[in-house]
N, C-alpha and C positions, 0 to 999 in steps of 0.2 A: 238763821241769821243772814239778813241779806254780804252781799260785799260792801257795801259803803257802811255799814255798820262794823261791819267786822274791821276796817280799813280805820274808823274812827278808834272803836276799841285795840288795835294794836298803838295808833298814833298815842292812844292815850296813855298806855303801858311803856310805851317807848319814854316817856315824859316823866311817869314816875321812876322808872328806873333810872333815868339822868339826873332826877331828885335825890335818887338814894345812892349812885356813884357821887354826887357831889357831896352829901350828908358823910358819906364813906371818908371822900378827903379830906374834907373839914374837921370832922373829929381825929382821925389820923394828925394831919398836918399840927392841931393843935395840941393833942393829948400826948403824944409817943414821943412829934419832933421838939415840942414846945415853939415850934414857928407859925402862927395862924394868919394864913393864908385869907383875904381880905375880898378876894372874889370869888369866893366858896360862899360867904352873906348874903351875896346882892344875886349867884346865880341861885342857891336855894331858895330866895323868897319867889323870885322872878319865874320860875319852876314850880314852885307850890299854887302860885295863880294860877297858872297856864293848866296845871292838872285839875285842880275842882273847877274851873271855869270851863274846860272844857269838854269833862266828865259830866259836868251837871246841863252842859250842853246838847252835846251830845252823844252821849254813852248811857249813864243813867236813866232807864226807863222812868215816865212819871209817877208809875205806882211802887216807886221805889224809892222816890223822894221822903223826906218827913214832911209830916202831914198834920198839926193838928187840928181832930177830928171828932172832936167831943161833941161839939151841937150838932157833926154830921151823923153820926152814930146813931142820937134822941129822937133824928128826922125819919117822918114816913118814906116811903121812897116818892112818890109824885114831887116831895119840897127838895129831897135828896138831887132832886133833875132839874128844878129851876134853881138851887143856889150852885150845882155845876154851870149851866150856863151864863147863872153871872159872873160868876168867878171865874169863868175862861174869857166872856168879855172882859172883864173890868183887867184882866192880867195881860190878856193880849194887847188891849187899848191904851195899857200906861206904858209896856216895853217900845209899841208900836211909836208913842209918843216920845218917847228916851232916847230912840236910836240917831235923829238927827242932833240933840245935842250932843252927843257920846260920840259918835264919830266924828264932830266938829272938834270938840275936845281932846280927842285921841290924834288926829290931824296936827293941832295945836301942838301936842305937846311931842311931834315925830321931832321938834326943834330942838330938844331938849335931850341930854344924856342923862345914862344913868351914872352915879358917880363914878365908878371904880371901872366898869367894863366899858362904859360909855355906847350901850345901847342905846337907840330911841328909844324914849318912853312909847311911844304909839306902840312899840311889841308889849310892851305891858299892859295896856289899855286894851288891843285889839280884842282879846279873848271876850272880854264885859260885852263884846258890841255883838260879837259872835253868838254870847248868850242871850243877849236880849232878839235878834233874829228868831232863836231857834225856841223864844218863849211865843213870839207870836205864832212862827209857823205848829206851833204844837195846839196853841190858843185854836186855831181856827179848822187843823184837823178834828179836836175833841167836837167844836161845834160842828161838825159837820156829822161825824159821828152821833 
């Protein structure tokens, strides 16, 4: 495993564990003290993004993604190679298309907090735009491949 992989996969585990220290206080804080702590909500959801957004980014290999693959299955393999090419175009070409409005939108709403911790929302957004990035650059690896 290279270092920027292994470097993404700690960042990623670093993030689930700050999901489950915060899932830890949250049920603590509400079940034992009966006082429920109201920025344990906004930083758990906030954290639950940020990990499959950026696990499915970039951590998650693509042959590890779900896949369904019933008509891929029935195909001979010659069709099995043109409907991969279309489907790395047609995926790349629409992320490729998304990411100027997504970080215009993520931008937009850096104005904005979140209620209780009064984060920008653009940290919430960022991750989305991150993954549409990492579908092109993967889009145009598989084509080249």
């Amino acid at each position: 495993m290279s270092l920027l992989r292994r470097i993404a996969a700690a960042l990623g585990a670093a993030l689930f564990a700050a999901l489950f220290v915060v899932f830890l206080v949250q049920v603590t804080a509400r079940f034992v003290f009966n006082r429920p702590l109201p920025w344990t909500d906004e930083a758990a959801v906030i954290l639950y993004v940020w990990v499959i957004l950026w696990s499915a980014a970039l951590v998650v290999p693509e042959r590890e993604h779900v896949a369904f693959d019933l008509v891929w299955n029935l195909a001979p393999a010659p069709v099995q190679k043109v409907m991969r090419v279309l489907g790395l175009i047609a995926v790349g070409a629409l992320a490729a298309w998304a990411i100027p409005a997504s970080v215009d939108f993520a931008r937009f709403m850096a104005r904005e907090g979140t209620a209780v911790l009064g984060l920008p929302l653009v940290w919430l957004f960022a991750p989305f735009v991150l993954l549409l990035a990492s579908l092109v650059v993967r889009s145009a690896i598989g084509l080249f491949r």
